[in-house]
C-alpha positions as CSV (number, residue, x, y, z in Angstrom):
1,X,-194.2,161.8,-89.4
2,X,-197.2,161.0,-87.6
3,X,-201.2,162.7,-87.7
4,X,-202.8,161.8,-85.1
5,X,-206.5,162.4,-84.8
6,X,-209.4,161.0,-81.8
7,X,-209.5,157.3,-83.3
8,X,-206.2,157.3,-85.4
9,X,-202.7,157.9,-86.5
10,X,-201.7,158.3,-90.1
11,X,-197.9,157.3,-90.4
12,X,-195.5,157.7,-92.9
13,X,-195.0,154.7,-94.6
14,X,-192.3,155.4,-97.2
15,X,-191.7,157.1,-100.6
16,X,-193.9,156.5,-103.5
17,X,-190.1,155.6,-105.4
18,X,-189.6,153.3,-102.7
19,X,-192.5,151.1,-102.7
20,X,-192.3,148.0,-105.2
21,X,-194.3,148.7,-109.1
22,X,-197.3,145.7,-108.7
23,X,-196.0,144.0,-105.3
24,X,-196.4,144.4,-102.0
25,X,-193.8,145.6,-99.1
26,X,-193.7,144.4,-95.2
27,X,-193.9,147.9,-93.2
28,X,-193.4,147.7,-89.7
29,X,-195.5,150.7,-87.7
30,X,-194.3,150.0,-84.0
31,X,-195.0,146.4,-83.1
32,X,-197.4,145.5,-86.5
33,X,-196.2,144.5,-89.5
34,X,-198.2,145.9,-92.3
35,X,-198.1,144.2,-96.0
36,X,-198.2,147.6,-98.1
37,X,-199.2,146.8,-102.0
38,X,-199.4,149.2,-104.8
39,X,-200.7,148.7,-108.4
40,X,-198.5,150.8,-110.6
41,X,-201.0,150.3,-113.7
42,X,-204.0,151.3,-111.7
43,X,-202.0,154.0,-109.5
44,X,-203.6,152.4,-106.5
45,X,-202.6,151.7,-103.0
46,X,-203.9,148.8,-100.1
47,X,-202.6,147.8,-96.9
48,X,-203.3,144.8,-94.9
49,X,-202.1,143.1,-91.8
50,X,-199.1,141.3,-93.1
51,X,-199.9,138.0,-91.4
52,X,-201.9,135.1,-93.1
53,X,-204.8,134.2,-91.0
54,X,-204.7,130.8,-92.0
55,X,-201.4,130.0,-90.3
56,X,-200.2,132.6,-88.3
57,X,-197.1,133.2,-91.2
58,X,-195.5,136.8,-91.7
59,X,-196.0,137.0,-95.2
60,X,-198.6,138.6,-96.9
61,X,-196.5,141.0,-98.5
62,X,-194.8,138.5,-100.7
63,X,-197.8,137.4,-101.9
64,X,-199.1,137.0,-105.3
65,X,-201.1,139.7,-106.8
66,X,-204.1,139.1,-108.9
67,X,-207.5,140.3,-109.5
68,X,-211.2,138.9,-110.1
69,X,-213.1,141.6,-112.1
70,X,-212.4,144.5,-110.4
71,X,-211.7,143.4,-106.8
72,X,-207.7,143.2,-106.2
73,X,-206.4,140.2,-104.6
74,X,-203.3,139.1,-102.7
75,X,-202.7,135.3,-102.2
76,X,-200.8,133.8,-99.5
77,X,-197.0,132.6,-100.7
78,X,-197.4,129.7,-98.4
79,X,-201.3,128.3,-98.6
80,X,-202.5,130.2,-101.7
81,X,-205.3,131.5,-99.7
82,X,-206.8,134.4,-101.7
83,X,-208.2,137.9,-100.0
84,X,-209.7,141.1,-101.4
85,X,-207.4,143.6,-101.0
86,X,-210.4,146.0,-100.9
87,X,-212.5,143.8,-98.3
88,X,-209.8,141.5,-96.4
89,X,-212.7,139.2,-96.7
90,X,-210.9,135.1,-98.1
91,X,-212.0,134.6,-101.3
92,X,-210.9,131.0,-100.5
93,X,-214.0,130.1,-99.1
94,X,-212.9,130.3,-95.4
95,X,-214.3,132.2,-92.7
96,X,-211.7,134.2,-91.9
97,X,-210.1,137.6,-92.7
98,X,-207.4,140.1,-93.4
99,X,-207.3,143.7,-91.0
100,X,-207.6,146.7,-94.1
101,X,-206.2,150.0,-93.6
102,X,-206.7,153.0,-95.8
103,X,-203.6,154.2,-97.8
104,X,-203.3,158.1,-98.9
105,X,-200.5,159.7,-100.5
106,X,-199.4,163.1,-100.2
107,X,-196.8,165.1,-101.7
108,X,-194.7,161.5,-102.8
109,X,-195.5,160.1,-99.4
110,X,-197.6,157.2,-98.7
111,X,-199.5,157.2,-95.8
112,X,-201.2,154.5,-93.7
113,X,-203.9,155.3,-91.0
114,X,-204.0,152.5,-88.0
115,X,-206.2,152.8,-85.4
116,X,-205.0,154.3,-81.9
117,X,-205.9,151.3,-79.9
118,X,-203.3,149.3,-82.4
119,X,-200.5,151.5,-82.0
């Protein structure tokens, strides 16, 4: 199910029962690959673009979570390049950055809004 509004689409990423406790998921929304990560403890959702900046490497989603303070974290599996999961900004320093999306979940369904011109 999509919503569509002027700017975006909200798809229908999967289940909440489908989406892995404290870990992150790979969701594939026409051509982008979307690293979807949910923090069971915290009942919270993010979603990022599932490819490292750093190196051009799919894999985001199996990255390892973390936090500093309050800010959630996901670290590359490959460089161990850290990024906010609130921000995208790198906490490693460098100058560049992960695409955020904002996660919603309705009646068991997690949601993910992408921008038109991305679909």
């Amino acid at each position: 199910m999509e919503i569509t509004t002027e700017e975006s689409i909200w798809f229908a990423a999967c289940r909440v029962e489908d989406a892995v406790e404290n870990g992150g998921v790979c969701v594939k929304y026409r051509d982008q690959q979307i690293a979807l990560f949910y923090f069971t403890r915290r009942n919270e959702w993010y979603a990022t673009q599932n490819e490292c900046p750093h190196r051009k490497q799919m894999a985001l989603s199996r990255g390892l979570l973390g936090s500093t303070g309050d800010d959630l974290k996901v670290a590359c599996p490959f460089h161990k390049k850290t990024f906010s999961l609130r921000t995208g900004e790198c906490l490693s320093g460098d100058e560049c950055s992960l695409q955020t999306f904002p996660v919603k979940v309705e009646e068991g369904i997690v949601y993910i809004q992408v921008p038109l011109n991305n679909s």
